[in-house]
N, C-alpha and C positions, 0 to 999 in steps of 0.2 A: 112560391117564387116571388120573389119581391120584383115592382114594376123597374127598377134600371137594369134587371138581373139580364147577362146575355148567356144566346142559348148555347150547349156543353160541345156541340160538335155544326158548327154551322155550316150549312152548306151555300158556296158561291152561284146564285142563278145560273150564271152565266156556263155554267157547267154541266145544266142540263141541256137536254136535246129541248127541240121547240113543244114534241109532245108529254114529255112529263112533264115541263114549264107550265103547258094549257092546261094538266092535269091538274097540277099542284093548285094553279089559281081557281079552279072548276071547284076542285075539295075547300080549298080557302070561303069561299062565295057559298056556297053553301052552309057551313057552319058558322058564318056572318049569318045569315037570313037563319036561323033558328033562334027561335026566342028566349032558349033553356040557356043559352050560352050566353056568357057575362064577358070571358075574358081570352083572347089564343096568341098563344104564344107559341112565333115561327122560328125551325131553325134556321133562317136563311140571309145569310151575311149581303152586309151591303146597305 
């Protein structure tokens, strides 16, 4: 995936409830602090 590339089906934050939102960023934050991981790429518009 080339870095200006945008994601195929993005989804609006604002769309989720407030707990899959704390979910999403809880998963996010997580695979930020693993060392293995270089690059992530979110579907989420905005």
């Amino acid at each position: 995936m080339h870095e200006h590339a945008k994601a195929k089906n993005p989804i609006d934050p604002g769309s989720l409830s407030a707990e899959a939102l704390e979910e999403v960023e809880i998963f996010l934050a997580a695979i930020d602090a693993n060392d293995d991981v270089q690059n992530v790429f979110v579907g989420l518009a905005g």
